[in-house]
C-alpha positions as a Python dict, from the first residue, in 0.01 Angstrom:
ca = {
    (1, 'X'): (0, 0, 0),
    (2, 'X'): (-322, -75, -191),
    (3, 'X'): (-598, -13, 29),
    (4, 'X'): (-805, -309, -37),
    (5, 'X'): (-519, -537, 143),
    (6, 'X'): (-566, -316, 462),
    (7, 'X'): (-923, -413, 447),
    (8, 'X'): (-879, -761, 411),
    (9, 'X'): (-625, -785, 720),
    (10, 'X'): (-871, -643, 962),
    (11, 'X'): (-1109, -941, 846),
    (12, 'X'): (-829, -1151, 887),
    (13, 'X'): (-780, -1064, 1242),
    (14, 'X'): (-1147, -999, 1318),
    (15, 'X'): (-1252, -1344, 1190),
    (16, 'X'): (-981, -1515, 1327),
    (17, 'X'): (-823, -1708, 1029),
    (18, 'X'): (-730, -1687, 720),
    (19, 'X'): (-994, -1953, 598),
    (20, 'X'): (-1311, -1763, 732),
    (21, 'X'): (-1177, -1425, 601),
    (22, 'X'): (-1151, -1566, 257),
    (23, 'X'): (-1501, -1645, 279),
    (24, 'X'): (-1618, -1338, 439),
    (25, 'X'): (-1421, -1150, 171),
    (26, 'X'): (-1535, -1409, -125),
    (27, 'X'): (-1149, -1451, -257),
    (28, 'X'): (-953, -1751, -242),
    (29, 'X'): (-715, -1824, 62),
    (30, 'X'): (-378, -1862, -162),
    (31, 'X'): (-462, -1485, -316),
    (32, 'X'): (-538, -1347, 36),
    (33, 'X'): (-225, -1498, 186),
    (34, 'X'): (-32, -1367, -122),
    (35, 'X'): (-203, -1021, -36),
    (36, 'X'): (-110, -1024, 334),
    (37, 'X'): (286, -1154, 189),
    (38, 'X'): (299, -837, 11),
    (39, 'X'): (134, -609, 250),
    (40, 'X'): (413, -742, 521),
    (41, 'X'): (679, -691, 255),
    (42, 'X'): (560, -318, 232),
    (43, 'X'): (483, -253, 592),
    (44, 'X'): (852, -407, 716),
    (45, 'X'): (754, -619, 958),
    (46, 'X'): (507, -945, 1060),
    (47, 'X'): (122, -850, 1073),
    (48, 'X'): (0, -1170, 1236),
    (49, 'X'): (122, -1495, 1378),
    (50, 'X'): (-70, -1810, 1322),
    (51, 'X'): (-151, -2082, 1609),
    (52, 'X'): (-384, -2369, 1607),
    (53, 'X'): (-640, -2138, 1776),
    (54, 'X'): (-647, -1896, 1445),
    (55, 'X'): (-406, -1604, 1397),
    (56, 'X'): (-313, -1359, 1657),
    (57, 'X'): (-237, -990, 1568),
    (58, 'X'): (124, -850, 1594),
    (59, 'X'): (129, -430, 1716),
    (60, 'X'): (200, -312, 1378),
    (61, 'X'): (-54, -599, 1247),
    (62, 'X'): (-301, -401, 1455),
    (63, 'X'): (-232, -78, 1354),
    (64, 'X'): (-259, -113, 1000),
    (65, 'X'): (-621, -294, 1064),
    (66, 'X'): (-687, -42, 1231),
    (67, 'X'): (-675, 150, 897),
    (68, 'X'): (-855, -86, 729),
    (69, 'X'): (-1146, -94, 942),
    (70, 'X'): (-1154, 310, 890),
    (71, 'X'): (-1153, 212, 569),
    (72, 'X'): (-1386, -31, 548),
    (73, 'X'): (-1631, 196, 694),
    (74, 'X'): (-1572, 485, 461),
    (75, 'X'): (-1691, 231, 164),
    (76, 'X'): (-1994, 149, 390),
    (77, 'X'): (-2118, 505, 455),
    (78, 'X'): (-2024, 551, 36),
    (79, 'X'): (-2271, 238, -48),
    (80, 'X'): (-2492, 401, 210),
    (81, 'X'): (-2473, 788, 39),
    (82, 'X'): (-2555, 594, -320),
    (83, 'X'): (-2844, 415, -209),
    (84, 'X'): (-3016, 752, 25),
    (85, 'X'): (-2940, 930, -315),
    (86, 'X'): (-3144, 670, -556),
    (87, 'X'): (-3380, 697, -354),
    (88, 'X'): (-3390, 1083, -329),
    (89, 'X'): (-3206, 1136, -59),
    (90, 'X'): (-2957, 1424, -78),
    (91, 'X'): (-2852, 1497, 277),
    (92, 'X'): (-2753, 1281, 593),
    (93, 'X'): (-2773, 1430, 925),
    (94, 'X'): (-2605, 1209, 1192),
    (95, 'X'): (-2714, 1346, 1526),
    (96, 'X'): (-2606, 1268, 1845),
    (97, 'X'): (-2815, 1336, 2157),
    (98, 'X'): (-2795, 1307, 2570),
    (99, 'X'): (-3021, 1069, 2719),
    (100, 'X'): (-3231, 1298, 2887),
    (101, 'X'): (-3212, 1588, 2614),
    (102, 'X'): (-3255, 1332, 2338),
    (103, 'X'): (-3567, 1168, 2485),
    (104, 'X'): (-3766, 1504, 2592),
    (105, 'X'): (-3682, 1665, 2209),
    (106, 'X'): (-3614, 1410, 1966),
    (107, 'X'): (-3950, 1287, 1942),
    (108, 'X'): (-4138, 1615, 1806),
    (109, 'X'): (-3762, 1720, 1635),
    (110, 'X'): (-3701, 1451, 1363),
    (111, 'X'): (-4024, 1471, 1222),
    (112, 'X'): (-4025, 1849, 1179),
    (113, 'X'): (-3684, 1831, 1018),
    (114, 'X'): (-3790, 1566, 757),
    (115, 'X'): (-4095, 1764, 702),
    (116, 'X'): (-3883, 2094, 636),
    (117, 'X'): (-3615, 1918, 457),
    (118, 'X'): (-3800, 1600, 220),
    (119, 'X'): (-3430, 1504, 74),
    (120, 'X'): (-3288, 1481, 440),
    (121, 'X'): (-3169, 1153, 622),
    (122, 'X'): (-3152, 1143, 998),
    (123, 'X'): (-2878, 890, 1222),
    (124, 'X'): (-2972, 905, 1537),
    (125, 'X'): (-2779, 811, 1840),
    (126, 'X'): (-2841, 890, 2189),
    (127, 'X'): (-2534, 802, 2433),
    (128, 'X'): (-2363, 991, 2768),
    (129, 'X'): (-2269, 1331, 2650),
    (130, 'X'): (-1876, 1324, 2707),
    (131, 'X'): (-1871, 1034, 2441),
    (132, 'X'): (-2096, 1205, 2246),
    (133, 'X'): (-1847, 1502, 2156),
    (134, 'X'): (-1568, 1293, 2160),
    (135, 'X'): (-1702, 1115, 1894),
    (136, 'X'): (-1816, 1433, 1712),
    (137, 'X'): (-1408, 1498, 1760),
    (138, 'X'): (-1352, 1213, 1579),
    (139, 'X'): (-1611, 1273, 1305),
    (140, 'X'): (-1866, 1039, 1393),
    (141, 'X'): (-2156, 1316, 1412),
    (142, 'X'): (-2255, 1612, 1258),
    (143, 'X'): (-2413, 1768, 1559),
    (144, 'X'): (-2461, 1671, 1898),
    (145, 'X'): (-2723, 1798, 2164),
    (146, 'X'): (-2573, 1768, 2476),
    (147, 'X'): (-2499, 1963, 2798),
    (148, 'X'): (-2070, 2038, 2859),
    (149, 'X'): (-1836, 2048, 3128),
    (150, 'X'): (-1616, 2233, 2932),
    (151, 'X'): (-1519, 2572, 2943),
    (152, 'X'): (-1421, 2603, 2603),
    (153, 'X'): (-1543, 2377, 2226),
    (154, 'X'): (-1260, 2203, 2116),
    (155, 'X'): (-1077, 2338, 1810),
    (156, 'X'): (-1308, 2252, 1473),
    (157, 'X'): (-1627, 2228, 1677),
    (158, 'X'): (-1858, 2507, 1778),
    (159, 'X'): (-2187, 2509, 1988),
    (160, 'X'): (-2491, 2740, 2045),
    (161, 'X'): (-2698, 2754, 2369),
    (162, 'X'): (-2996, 2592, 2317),
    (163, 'X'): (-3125, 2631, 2719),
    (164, 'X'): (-2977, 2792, 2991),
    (165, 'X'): (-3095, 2495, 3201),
    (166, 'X'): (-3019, 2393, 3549),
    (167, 'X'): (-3023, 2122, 3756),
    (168, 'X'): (-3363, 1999, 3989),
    (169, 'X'): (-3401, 1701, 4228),
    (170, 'X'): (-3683, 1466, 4105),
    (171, 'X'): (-3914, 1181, 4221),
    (172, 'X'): (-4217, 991, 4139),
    (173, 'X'): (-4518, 1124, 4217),
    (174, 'X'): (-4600, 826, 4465),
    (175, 'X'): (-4254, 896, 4678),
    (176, 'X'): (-4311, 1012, 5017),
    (177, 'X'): (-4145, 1324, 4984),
    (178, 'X'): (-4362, 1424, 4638),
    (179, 'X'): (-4646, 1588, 4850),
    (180, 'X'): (-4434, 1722, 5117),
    (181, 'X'): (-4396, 2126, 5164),
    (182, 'X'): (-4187, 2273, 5285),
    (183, 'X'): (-3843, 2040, 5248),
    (184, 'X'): (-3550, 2042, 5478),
    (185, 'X'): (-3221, 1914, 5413),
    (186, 'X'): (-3318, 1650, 5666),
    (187, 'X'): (-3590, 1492, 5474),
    (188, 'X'): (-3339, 1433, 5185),
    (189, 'X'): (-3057, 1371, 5343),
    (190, 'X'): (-2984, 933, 5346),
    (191, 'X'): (-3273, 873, 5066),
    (192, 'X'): (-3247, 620, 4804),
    (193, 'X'): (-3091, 798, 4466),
    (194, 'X'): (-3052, 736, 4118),
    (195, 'X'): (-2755, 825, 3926),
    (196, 'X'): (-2771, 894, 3545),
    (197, 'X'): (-2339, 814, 3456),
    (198, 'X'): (-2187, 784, 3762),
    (199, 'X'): (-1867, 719, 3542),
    (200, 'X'): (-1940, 1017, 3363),
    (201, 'X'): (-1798, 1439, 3435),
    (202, 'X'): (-2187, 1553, 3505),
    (203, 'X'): (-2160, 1343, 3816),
    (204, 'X'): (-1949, 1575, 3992),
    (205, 'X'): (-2169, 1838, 3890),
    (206, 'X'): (-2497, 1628, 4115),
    (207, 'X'): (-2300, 1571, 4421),
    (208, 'X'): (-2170, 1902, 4407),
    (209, 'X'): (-2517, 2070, 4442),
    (210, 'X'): (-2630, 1784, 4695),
    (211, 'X'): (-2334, 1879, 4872),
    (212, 'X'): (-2430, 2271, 4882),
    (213, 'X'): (-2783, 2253, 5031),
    (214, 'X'): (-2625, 2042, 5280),
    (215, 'X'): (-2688, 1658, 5188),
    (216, 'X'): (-2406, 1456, 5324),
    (217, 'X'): (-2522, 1076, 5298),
    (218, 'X'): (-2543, 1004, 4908),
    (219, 'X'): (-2715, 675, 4879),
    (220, 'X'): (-2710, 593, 4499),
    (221, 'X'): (-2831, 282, 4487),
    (222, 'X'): (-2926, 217, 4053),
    (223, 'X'): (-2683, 408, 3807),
    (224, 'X'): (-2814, 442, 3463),
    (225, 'X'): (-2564, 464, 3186),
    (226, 'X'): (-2695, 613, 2841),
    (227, 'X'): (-3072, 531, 2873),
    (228, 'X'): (-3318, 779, 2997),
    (229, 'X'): (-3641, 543, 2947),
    (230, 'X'): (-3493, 309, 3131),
    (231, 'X'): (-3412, 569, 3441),
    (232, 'X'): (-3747, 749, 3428),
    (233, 'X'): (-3973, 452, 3440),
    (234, 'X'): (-3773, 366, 3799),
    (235, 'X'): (-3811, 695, 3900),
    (236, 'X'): (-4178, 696, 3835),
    (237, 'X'): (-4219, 405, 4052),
    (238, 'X'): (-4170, 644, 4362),
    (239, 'X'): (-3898, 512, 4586),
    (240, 'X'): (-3592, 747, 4453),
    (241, 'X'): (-3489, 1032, 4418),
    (242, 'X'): (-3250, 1160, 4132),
    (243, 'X'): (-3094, 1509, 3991),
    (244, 'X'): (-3166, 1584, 3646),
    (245, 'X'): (-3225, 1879, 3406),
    (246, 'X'): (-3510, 2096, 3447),
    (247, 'X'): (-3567, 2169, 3059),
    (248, 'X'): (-3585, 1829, 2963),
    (249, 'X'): (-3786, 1676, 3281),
    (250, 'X'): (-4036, 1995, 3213),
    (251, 'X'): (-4109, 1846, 2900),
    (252, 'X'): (-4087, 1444, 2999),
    (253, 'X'): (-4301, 1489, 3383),
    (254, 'X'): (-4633, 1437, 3234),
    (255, 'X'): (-4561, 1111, 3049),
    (256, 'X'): (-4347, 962, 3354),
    (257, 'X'): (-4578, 1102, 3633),
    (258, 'X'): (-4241, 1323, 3805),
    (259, 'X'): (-4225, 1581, 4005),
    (260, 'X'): (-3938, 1813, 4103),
    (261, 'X'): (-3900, 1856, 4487),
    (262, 'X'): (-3853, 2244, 4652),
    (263, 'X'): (-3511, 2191, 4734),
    (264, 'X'): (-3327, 2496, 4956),
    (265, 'X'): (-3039, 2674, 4738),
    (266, 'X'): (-2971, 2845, 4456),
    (267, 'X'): (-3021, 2608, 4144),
    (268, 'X'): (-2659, 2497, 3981),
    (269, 'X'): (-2666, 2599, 3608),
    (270, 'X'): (-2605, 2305, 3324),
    (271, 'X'): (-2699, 2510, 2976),
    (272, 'X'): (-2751, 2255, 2714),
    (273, 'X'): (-2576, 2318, 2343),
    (274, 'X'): (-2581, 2249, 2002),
    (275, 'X'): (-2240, 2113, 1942),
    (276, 'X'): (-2152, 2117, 1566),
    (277, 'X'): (-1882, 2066, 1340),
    (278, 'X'): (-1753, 2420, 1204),
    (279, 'X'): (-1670, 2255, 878),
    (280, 'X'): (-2032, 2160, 784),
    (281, 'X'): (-2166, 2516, 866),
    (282, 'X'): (-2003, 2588, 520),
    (283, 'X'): (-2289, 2365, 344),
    (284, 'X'): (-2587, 2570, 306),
    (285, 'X'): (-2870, 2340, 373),
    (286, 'X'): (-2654, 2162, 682),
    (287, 'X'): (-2671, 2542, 781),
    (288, 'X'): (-3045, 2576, 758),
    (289, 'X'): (-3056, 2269, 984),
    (290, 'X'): (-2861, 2370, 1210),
    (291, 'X'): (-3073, 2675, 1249),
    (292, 'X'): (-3390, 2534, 1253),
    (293, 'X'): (-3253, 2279, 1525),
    (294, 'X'): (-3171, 2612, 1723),
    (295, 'X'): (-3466, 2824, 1711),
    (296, 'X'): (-3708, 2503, 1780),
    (297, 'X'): (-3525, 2401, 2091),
    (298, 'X'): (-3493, 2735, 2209),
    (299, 'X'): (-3850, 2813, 2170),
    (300, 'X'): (-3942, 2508, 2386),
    (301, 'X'): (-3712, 2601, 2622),
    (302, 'X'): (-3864, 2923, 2702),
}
């Protein structure tokens, strides 16, 4: 199959028609249909059927565009390399980064890598962890900075501790409870909460160390998915109460006015890693990086 014809069915079916795809793809419509007749004469089957709402995608029709849309973005990120490297850039790190995590370290980190290393590039992308390492799975990042729920890194990836952090309960400064000493489970117990994922594994983690100081009625009334901004400015406004990392709010309480509450029990333990693709260890200066990312974030976790 010639990959080019790949590329052009996925803008068949992502336009919608044969007659926008030919524009989008700048050829004329009777070479792209010949194209698509010889890509179904190699694949052994119908890619698309046609209606007067546009084409439709068969299941082997979307499978192959699949493969063109991987495709497509390989030539992308090779236009992309060309142009960073005309313009003197020699390395791309694309780094993925918790919410939380990504907004307390980010800030002061980027700058002092670009500063260490003048030919790097940085991609930044902040998201809920568990979709962070699945894309770094699936080769979407080089390195991701995320707390885990799992025991193990999956095969291909390894991870360093960057802060053997734990979970705290947090409020605004202007919530009721922010002055109050000492707390019983009594005073938290039915308060208004804010959940950061509820649809994601760290959730089980929160109500399971509610649940062992003895909170029973969970009232999470705002869930934040993937923005930590957005969370912490509602927090600050002093009518909830959420559970969050200690490393990262340590470092974000001054600029959001928080506080962490004296809650009974022992604190439940949430280290956060450096998740990182074994493969690009084996570059020397992605190696470097990865080290400097390390002994930075550990030394502000101390």
């Amino acid at each position: 199959m010639d990959p080019r014809h790949l590329v052009q069915l996925a803008a068949i079916l992502e336009k919608g028609s044969i007659t926008q795809a030919s524009r989008h793809l700048h050829l004329t419509q009777p070479t792209l249909t010949h194209n698509m007749q010889t890509l179904e004469m190699q694949a052994g089957g119908r890619l698309f059927e046609r209606s007067r709402y546009g084409v439709r995608s068969t299941p082997l029709g979307e499978m192959l565009a699949r493969e063109g849309r991987a495709i497509a973005r390989r030539l992308k990120d090779a236009a992309e390399v060309s142009a960073r490297h005309r313009g003197g850039i020699r390395h791309q790190l694309r780094l993925g980064a918790g919410p939380v995590v990504g907004a307390a370290v980010l800030g002061e980190l980027a700058p002092l890598l670009l500063t260490h290393f003048p030919d790097l590039a940085l991609a930044v992308q902040s998201d809920r962890p568990h979709l962070l390492l699945e894309q770094l799975i699936d080769g979407g990042h080089d390195v991701v900075i995320a707390p885990s729920w799992l025991e193990h890194p999956p095969p291909g990836i390894v991870r360093q501790v960057l802060a053997d952090d734990e979970l705290g309960v947090f409020c605004g400064r202007r919530h009721p409870l922010a002055g109050q000493r000492p707390l019983s489970v009594a005073d938290v117990d039915d308060r208004a909460w804010i959940s950061l994922g509820t649809a994601s594994p760290f959730d089980q983690d929160v109500r399971g160390k509610l649940e062992a100081v003895g909170v029973q009625r969970l009232r999470a009334e705002i869930t934040v998915l993937g923005d930590a901004s957005m969370l912490l400015d509602m927090l600050a406004q002093g009518q909830h109460l959420a559970v969050l990392p200690r490393f990262p709010l340590r470092r974000l309480a001054t600029r959001f006015d928080l506080v962490e509450l004296p809650m009974p029990g022992a604190p439940m333990p949430r280290p956060i890693y450096l998740w990182c693709r074994a493969d690009l260890l084996e570059d020397p200066v992605m190696g470097e990086v990865a080290e400097l990312i390390v002994g930075t974030v550990r030394g502000w976790a101390r």
